[in-house]
Backbone as ProteinMPNN parsed JSONL, in Angstrom:
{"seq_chain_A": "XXXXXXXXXXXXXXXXXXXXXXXXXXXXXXXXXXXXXXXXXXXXXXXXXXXXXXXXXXXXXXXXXXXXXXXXXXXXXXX", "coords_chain_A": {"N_chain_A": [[-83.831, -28.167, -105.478], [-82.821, -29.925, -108.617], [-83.213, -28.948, -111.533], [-83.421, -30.469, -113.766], [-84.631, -33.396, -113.175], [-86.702, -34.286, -113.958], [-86.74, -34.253, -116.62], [-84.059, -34.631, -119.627], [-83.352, -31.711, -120.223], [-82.469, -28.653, -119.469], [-84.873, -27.076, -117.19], [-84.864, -24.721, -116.014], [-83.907, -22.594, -112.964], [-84.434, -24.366, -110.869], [-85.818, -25.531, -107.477], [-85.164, -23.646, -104.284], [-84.006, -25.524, -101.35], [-85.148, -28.059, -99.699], [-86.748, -28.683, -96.19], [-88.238, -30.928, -94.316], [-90.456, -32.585, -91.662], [-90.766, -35.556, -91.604], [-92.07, -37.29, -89.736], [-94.43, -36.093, -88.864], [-95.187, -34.46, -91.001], [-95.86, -36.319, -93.667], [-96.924, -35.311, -96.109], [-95.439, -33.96, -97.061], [-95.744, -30.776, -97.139], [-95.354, -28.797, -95.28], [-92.487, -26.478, -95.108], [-89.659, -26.463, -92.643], [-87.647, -25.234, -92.528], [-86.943, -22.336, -92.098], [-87.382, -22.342, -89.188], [-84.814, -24.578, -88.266], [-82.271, -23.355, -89.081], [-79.464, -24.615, -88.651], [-79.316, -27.364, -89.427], [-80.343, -26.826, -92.517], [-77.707, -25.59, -93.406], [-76.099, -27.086, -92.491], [-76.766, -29.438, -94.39], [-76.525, -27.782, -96.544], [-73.513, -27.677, -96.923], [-72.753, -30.478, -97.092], [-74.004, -30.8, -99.58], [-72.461, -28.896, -101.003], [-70.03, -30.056, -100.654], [-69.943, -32.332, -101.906], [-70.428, -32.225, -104.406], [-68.055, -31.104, -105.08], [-66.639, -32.968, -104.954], [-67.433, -34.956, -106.902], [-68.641, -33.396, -108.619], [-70.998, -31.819, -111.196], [-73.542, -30.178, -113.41], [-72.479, -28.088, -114.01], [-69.971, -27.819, -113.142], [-66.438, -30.043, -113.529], [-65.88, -32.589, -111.078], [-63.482, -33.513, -108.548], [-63.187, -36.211, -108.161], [-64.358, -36.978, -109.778], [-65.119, -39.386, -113.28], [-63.834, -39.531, -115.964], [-65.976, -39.936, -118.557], [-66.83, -42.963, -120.817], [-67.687, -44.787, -123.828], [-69.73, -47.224, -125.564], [-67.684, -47.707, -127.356], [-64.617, -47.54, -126.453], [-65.242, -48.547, -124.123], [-64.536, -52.011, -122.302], [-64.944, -55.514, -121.245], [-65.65, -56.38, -117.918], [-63.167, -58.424, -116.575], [-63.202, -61.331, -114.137], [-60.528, -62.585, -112.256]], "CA_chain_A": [[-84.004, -29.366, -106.278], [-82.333, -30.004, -109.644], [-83.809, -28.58, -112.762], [-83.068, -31.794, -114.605], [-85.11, -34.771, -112.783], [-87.661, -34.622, -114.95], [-86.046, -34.044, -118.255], [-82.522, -34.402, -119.757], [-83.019, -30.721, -120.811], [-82.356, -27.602, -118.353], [-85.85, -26.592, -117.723], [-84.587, -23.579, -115.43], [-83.043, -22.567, -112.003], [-84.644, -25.186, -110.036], [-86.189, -24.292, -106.16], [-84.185, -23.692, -103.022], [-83.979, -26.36, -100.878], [-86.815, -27.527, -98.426], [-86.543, -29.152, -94.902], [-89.886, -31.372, -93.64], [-90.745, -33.589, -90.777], [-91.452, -36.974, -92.064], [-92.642, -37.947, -88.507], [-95.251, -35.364, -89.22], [-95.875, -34.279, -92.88], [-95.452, -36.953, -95.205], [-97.039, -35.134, -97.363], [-94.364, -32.759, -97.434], [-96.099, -29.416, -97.367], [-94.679, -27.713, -94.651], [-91.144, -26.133, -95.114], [-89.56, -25.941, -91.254], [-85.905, -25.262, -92.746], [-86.739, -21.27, -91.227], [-86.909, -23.095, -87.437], [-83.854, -25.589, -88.605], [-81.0, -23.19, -90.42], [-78.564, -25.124, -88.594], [-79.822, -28.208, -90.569], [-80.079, -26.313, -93.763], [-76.572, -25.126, -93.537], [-75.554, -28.757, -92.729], [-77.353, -29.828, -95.853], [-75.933, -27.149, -97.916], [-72.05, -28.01, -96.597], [-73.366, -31.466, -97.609], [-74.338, -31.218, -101.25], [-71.086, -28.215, -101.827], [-68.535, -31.43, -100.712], [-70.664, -33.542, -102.968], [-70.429, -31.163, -106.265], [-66.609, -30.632, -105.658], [-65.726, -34.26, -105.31], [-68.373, -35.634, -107.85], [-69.225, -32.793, -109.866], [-72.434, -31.431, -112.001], [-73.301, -30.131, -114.895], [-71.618, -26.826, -114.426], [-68.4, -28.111, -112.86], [-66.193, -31.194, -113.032], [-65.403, -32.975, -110.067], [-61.954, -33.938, -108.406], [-63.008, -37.506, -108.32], [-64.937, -37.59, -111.466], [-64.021, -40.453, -114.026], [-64.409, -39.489, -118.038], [-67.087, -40.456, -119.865], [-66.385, -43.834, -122.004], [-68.769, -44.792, -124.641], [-69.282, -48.604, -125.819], [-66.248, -48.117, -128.749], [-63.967, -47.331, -125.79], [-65.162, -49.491, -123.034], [-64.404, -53.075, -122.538], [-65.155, -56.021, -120.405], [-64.705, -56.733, -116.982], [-63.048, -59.778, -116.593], [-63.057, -62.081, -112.964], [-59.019, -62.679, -112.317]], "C_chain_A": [[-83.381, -29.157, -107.646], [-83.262, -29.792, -111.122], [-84.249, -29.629, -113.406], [-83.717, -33.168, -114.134], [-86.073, -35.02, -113.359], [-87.57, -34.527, -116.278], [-84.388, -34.145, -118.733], [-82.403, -33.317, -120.277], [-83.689, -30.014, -119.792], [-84.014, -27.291, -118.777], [-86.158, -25.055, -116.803], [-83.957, -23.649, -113.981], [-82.817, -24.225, -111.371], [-85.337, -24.45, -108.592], [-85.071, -24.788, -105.179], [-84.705, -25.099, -102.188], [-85.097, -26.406, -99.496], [-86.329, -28.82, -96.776], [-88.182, -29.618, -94.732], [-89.642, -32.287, -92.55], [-91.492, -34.564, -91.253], [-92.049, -37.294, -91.183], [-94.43, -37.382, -88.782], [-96.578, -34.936, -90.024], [-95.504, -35.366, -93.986], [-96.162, -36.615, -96.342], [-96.346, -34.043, -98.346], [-94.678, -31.201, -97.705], [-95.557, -28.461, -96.543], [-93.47, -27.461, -94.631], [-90.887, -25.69, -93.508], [-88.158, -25.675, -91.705], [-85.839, -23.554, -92.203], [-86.389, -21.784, -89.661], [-85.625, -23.791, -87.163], [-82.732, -24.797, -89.14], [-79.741, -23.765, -90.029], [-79.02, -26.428, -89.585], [-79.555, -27.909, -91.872], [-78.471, -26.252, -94.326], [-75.48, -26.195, -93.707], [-75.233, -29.203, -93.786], [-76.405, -29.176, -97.081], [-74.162, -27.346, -98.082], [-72.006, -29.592, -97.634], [-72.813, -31.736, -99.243], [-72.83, -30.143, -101.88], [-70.072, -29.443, -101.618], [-68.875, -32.3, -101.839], [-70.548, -32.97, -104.443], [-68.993, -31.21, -106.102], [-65.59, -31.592, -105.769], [-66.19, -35.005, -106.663], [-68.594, -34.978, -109.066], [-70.254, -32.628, -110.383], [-72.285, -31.215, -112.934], [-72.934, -28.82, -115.236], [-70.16, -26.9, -113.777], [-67.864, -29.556, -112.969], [-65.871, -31.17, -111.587], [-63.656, -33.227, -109.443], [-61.983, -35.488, -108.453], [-63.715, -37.926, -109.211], [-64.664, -38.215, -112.548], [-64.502, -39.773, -115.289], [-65.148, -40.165, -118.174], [-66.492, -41.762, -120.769], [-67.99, -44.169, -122.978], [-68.487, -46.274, -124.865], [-68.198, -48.824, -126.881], [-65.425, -48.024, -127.596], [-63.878, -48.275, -124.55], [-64.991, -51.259, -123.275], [-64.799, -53.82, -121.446], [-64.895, -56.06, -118.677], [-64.768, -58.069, -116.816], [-63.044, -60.574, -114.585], [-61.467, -62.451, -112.951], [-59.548, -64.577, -112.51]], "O_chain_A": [[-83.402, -27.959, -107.928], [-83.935, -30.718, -111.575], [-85.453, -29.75, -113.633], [-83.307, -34.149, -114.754], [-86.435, -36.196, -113.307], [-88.536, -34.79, -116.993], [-83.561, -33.621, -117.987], [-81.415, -33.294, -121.01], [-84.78, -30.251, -119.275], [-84.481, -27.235, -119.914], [-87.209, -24.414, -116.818], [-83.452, -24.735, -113.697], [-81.839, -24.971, -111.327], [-85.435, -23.23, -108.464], [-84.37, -25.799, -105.183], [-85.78, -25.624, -102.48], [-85.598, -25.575, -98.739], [-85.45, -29.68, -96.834], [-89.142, -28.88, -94.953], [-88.524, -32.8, -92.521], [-92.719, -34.505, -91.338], [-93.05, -37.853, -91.629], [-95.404, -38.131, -88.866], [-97.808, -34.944, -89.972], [-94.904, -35.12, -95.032], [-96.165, -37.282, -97.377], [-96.475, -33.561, -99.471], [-93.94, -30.502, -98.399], [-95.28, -27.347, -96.986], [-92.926, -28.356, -93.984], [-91.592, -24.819, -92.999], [-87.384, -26.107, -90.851], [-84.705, -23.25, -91.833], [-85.306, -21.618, -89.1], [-85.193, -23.736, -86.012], [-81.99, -25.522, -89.805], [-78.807, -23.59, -90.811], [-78.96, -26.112, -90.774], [-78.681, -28.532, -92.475], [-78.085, -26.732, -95.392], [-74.521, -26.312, -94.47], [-74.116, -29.415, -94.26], [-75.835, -29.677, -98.05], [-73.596, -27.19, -99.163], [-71.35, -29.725, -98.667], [-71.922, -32.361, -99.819], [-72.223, -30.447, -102.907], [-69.317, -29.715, -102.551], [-68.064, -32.878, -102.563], [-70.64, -33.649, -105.466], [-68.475, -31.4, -107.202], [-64.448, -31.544, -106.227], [-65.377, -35.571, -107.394], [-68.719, -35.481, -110.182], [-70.932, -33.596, -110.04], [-71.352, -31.628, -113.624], [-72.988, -28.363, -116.378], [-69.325, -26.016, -113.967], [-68.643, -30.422, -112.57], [-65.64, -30.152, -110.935], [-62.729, -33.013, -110.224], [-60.945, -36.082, -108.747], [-63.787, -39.117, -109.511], [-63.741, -37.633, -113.118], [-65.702, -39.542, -115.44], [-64.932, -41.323, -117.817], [-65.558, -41.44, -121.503], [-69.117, -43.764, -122.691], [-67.396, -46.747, -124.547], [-67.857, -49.951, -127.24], [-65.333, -49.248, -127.502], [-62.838, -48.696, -124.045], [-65.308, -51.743, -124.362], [-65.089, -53.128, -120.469], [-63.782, -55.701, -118.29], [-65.756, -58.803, -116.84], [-62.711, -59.663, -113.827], [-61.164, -62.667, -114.124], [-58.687, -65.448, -112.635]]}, "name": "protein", "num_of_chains": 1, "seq": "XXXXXXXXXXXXXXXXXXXXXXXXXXXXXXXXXXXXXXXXXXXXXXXXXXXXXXXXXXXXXXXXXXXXXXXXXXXXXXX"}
């Protein structure tokens, strides 16, 4: 999980990633991602395509746009 969803300031690693059966546990307590590491591995293929097109906050992306701010940005107009 991401350090950062509860704060806009790093509040450390974050935890490894968890696997549950919604059918199941909705209350999300049991981790089955040991029974599942094809899943996991999925997952983790997943979120590395997703960081290297998109980017975080320790790498840019390849399809990541700059930052504009409201002095820089402007309307969009309808043709």
């Amino acid at each position: 999980t991401h350090p950062r969803w509860t704060s806009p300031e790093p509040t450390g690693k974050g935890r490894p990633g968890m696997l549950v059966n919604l059918a199941k546990d909705l209350k999300e307590k049991e981790d089955v991602s040991a029974a599942h590491p094809e899943v996991m591995k999925k997952m983790k293929q997943y979120a590395a395509s997703a960081i290297a097109e998109l980017g975080n906050d320790a790498s840019d992306g390849s399809e990541q746009r700059p930052a504009t701010d409201l002095k820089s940005s402007v309307p969009m107009l309808l043709p």
